[in-house]
C-alpha positions, 0 to 999 in steps of 0.5 A: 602088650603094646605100649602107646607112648607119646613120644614118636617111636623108633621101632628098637627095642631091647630083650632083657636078659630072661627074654621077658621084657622089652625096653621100647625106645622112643625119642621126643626131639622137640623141647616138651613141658614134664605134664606134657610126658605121658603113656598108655599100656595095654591090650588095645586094637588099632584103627588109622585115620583114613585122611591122615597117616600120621594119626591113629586110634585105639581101644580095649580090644573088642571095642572097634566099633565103637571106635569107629563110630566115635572117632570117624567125624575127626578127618573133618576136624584136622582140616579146620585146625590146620587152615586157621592156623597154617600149621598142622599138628605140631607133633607130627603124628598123633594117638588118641587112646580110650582107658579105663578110670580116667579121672576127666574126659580127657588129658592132652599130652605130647602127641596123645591124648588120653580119653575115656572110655565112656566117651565111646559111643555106637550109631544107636546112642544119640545122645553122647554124640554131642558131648564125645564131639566137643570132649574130642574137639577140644583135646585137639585144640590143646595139642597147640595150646596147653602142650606145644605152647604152655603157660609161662606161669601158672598165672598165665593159664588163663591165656593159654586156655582162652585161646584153646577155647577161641579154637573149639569155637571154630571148630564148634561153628563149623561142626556143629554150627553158629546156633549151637555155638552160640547157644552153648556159649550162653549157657556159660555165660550163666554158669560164670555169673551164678558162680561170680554170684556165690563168690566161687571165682577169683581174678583170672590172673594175680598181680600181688606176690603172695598169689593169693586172693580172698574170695569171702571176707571176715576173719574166715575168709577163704584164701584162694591160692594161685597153685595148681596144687591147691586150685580145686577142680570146680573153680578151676572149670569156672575159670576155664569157662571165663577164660572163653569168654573174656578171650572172645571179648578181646577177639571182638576189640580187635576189631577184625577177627584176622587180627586174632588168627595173625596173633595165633599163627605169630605165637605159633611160629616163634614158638616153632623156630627160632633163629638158629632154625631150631625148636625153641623151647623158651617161645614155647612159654606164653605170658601175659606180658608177652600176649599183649606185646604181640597183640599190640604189635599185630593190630596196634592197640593196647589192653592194659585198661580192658585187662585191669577190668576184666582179668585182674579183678573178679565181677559181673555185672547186671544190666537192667534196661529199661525204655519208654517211646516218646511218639513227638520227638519220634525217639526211646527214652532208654535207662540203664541201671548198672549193679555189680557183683562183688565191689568191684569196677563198674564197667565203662563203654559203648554198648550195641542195642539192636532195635528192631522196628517197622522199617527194619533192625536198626543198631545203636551204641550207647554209651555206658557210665558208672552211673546210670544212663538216660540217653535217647534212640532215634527211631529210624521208622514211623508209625503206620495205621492200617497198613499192612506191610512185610517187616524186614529182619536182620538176616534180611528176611521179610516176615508179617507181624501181627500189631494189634496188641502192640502200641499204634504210636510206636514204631519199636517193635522189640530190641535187644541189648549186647546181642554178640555177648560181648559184655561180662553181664547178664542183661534185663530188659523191661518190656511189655508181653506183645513184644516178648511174644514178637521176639519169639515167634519171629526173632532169628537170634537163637539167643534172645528167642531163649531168653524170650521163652524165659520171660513169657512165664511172668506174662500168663494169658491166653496169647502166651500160652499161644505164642508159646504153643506155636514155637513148640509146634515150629520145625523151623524153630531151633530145638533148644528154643522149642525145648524151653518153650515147653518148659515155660508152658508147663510153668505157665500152667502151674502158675495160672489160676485159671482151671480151664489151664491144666494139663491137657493142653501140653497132653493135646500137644504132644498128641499132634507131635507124637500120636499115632496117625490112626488115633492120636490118643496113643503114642506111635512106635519109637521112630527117633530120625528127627533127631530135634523131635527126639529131644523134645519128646523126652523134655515132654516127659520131665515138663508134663511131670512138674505140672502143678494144678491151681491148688499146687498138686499132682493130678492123677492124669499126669501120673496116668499119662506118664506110666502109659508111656513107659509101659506101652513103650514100643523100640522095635523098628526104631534105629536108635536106642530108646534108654534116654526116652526111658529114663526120662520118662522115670524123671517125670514120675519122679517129679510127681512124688508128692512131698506131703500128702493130704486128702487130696493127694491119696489117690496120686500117691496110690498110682505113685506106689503101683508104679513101684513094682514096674520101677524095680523090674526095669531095675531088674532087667538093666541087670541082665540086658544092661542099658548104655552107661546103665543109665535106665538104674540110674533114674529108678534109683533116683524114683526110690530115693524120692519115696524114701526122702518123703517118707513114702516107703515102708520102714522096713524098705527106709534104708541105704543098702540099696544106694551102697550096693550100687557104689561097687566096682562092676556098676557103670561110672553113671551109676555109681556117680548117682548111688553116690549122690543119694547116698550123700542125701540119705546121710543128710536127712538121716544123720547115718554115721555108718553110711558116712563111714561108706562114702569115707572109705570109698574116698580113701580105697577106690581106684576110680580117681574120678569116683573119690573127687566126685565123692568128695565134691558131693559132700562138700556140694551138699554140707552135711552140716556148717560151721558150729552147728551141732549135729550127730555127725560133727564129732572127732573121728570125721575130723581126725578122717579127712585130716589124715586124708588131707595129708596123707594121700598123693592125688593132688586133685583130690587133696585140693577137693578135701581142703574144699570139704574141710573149710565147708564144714569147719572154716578157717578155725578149729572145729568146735568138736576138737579139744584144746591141748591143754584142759582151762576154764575161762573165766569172764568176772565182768560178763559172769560167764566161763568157757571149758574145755574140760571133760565133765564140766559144761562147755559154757556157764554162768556164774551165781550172786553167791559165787561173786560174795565168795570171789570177795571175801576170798581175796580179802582173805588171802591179801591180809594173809600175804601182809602177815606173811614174813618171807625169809632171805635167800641165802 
């Protein structure tokens, strides 16, 4: 056995008495938080990093390979760390070791970090490529921020996890390059406004005592407490995410991002040494209060209104923007309606809109009030009639435009508001379709080329479907550009009620992309060197699947055209792993199952069911020659579930063995994540107790940490019932269940997850299916209503005319008897 402990080991070790056992001695001389303490045990191989001594890499034996493959682009990641913060790892040495039945990707503690093993990956798998990286990217920036300098309180987490993030940029920048960085930090914007929408996220930081924060409001309100111990894993992933990028919006008013490195490298060296020429472990501890001091030590300014926006409050705001040319004064009228999420402050300040114009781009700053804006861009070009002339970008690039669907009189040629995202808002912006479909084509800004393929789907015409077809067919354009043009293309063609726009248009693309060179009508062997085209190909398989016809069915076509794919899949004299393609693939068909079926719709639903038995063999086969994560069982499982869900399967195949076989150990982490999924359905639509009782008891015997949150996220992601509704399964025995689990079991993490289940599903209030202590009738005379709580009597009634005269004559009767009454003294 060897033991990698996070601690740097000083080679003594002691034999027990009996020879069997060995006490390994290790020695951690500088001052560590007790999370920050951790080991790995086990049978592992051992691989050096090849540009540092001190660094290390390990595995379950049989696994080197992977691990080199995996782990090689590190020697490129030190580097980048080391010179931004002029301090190389804090610890000295450091281990990254792959496990088993790892809870998350990864855990960072005092010179090591815990992965999972599912991060490794071979040179043939290219798409875990990107998550490894950022996972692994990430697990370094937190050996500086997260163990070596921690959060004073845990109010304070937001801090230290902002700043690990500003890190990962770099290192994303860097690695994987500005488009992918920039692309990615959009995508969590989204994710934090969705959730800011649905009342998921509180304030980043908690000034009131209780450290408590009321995320809905009413007598059932959900209390969020500032806890570790009571913080559930989703939430706590949103803040991480918030934390980003309210930390890149500091970085920004900075106004230099030296400014932000010098405060780094300041918080990095006193927590380092301290004046006795020692480690200091007080410095270590990183508070808010201590962050702006030396913010405002380094670049003189002070935060305190940008912090009581931003991290003191929850809120999102959305930013409609809106304008119009006004061609005698040579200016854009330009209105700004501000709405925020929650109640909270609405926001006040300049905001950068880019105006790009005949002459070139042109930046602007408006001025933001609570109310609305109108305000006035001068435009810095003038209309020109018949002459053709190069339009310079912002990158300096000149390009030729094609004007003649677009406004004569206006030199605007499109424009963009908050292009650096420095705004907590997910921003609107009105304008007409020549000037999306400009900004598509021509636009360098990965960011607002997405948003602009978003768009276009509200503009259906011929030039959309154009401009939209000649982004997909662009090599120069970015993939994920390319990716959600083809989206938007397959929504275009589903919305249109023109019947000449169907399917073949994309088919006719993919033959151009994809198509064998001595005929087109066949897909060429699997060749995945371009690995943009790669991507794309599968996100052809997924859009062409949801293409509706004007009458909003399926066509027999696309079911054709999608098995053609998978059953003359050729992967031979490819270098790459084909798993990916086939289960995309299997998604598109997935996406053709027809939710009802009338006589339109019987033949699709007749290729649908021929297609079940090649399903079940590739089901068969990723048995036998498993694919990677046995994600190919995965996506038929997820084809049978579709049948089964809309009743196209026969009763005797109608049920969920096969979703409860694949929840066992043995299966691949993707695999059962799925089964679990489904399985979380069924019991939805079917009302399965015992199913249920399956879930249950996975929660509370599985040894996969990850597996019982996952399980548990998923019912409360997909509420089996709400509150006070009568259903099959509202009944004691689950009450009684998830309170025993609530109480009884020690991983915090799955305790804060069934506390999130158990307000899901009940509230702030007894459930409705959980008797009283004491049996009582209670009894409303003026509304002639009672409430029961006792066995055999209905829960609720009303009382009768007859029950009221006898209410009267009664207590007629027994106030004459209570006169007649003598009471004898006490003696």
């Amino acid at each position: 056995r060897e033991a990698v402990v996070s601690t740097q080991s000083t080679g003594e070790y002691n034999l027990s008495s009996d020879e069997k056992h060995k006490n390994y001695v290790f020695n951690l001389a500088i001052p560590t938080a007790a999370t920050g303490i951790g080991f790995a045990i086990g049978h592992f191989d051992v691989i050096p990093e090849p540009s540092k001594s001190n660094v290390a890499y390990f595995c379950p034996r049989g696994l080197v390979p992977l691990l080199q493959h995996t782990t090689e682009f590190l020697q490129r990641v030190y580097p980048i760390y080391v010179d931004y913060m002029n301090m190389s790892l804090p610890f000295g040495d450091y281990k990254i070791v792959f496990v088993e039945e790892l809870s998350c990707d990864y855990q960072s503690y005092a010179s090591l970090t815990t992965a999972s093993i599912n991060l490794l990956h071979s040179a043939r798998i290219i798409d875990q490529t990107l998550h490894t990286r950022r996972a692994l990217g990430m697990a370094i920036a937190s050996q500086y921020f997260g163990v070596f300098i921690v959060p004073e309180s845990y109010n304070d987490t937001w801090l230290v996890v902002g700043i690990k993030n500003i890190l990962f940029l770099l290192f994303m920048r860097k690695i994987m390059g500005n488009n992918e960085c920039r692309f990615w930090v959009y995508q969590q914007l989204l994710k934090v406004y969705k959730a800011e929408c649905e009342n998921l996220l509180p304030p980043l930081h908690l000034k009131n005592k209780s450290q408590s924060y009321p995320l809905t409001s009413g007598n059932n309100a959900q209390i969020f407490h500032m806890d570790p111990m009571l913080t559930p894993p989703h939430i706590l992933e949103l803040m991480e995410l918030k934390s980003m990028l309210v930390m890149r919006i500091v970085e920004n008013r900075l106004g230099n991002k030296e400014l932000m490195q010098n405060a780094i490298k300041k918080l990095l060296s006193l927590a380092w040494i301290n004046p006795s020429g020692e480690s200091s472990s007080i410095n270590a501890l990183l508070s808010t209060q201590d962050f702006l001091k030396t913010i405002q030590v380094v670049s003189g300014k002070d935060l305190s209104d940008f912090m009581s926006r931003h991290v003191y409050q929850p809120g999102f705001t959305t930013l409609n923007f809106s304008f119009a040319f006004n061609r005698k004064r040579n200016v854009a009228d330009v209105t700004i309606k501000q709405k925020t999420v929650h109640d909270c402050e609405k926001y006040v300040g300049q905001l950068t809109v880019l105006v790009q114009e005949l002459d070139g781009s042109f930046s602007n700053l408006l001025q933001v009030e609570k109310t609305d804006v109108l305000q006035e861009l001068n435009c810095q070009s003038k209309s020109r009639r018949n002459k053709k002339k190069k339009i310079p970008l912002f990158t300096g690039e000149e390009v030729d435009i094609d004007l003649s669907h677009s406004d004569q009189d206006s030199p605007v040629i499109w424009l963009r508001v908050d292009p650096e995202m420095l705004w907590l808002s997910r921003t609107s912006i009105e304008m007409p379709d020549y000037m999306w479909q400009a900004m598509l084509l021509h636009e360098r800004d990965v960011v607002y080329q997405h948003m602009a393929a978003e768009v276009l789907p509200n503009f259906t015409s011929q030039g959309t479907i154009s401009t939209l077809s000649t982004v997909l067919l662009d090599e120069k354009c970015y993939y994920q550009v390319r990716i959600q043009a083809l989206h938007s293309l397959a929504k275009c063609i589903t919305v249109s009620g023109d019947p000449t726009v169907n399917e073949e248009i994309l088919i006719n693309l993919y033959r151009k992309l994809y198509g064998s060179v001595d005929n087109e009508k066949f897909t060429r062997m699997n060749d995945f060197s371009d690995f943009p085209l790669y991507f794309i190909q599968q996100e052809f398989m997924r859009a062409i699947g949801r293409i509706k016809d004007y009458s909003g069915h399926t066509t027999h076509k696309i079911v054709q055209f999608l098995y053609h794919q998978l059953y003359y899949n050729d992967n031979q004299r490819n270098d790459y792993d084909d798993s990916h393609l086939i289960v995309a693939i299997i998604d598109g068909l997935t996406e053709t199952v027809p939710h009802k079926v009338d006589h339109k719709m019987e033949e699709v639903l007749k290729h649908v069911k021929q297609i079940l038995p090649k399903i079940v063999c590739y089901l068969n086969i990723d048995k036998k020659m498993p694919s990677y994560q046995q994600i190919v069982s995965a996506a038929c499982l997820r084809f049978i579930s579709k049948l089964i869900q809309y009743g196209h399967i026969m009763d005797s195949l109608k049920d969920s063995s096969l979703f409860s076989a694949h929840l066992k150990r043995g299966q691949s982490l993707k695999v059962r994540c799925t089964a679990i999924q489904l399985l979380v359905l069924f019991i939805k639509n079917e009302s399965s107790e015992r199913d249920l009782n399956t879930i249950l008891s996975l929660i509370e015997f599985d040894q996969s940490p990850f597996i019982r949150c996952y399980a548990v996220q998923q019912l409360y992601l997909l509420p089996l019932f709400t509150k006070h509704q009568d259903c099959f399964l509202n009944n004691l025995h689950l009450v009684e269940r998830l309170w025993r689990l609530l109480n009884e079991h020690h991983d915090f993490n799955l305790r804060c997850c069934l506390a999130q289940l158990y307000y899901t599903l009940y509230g702030r209030t007894t459930p409705t299916c959980v008797p009283t202590n004491n049996c009582a009738v209670v009894i409303d005379l003026k509304g002639q209503t009672a409430r029961s709580n006792v066995p055999g009597i209905p829960s609720s009634f009303r009382f009768s005319s007859k029950f009221d005269d006898d209410r009267k004559y009664s207590s007629d009767d027994s106030s004459s008897s209570r006169k007649k009454k003598k009471h004898k003294p006490i003696k």
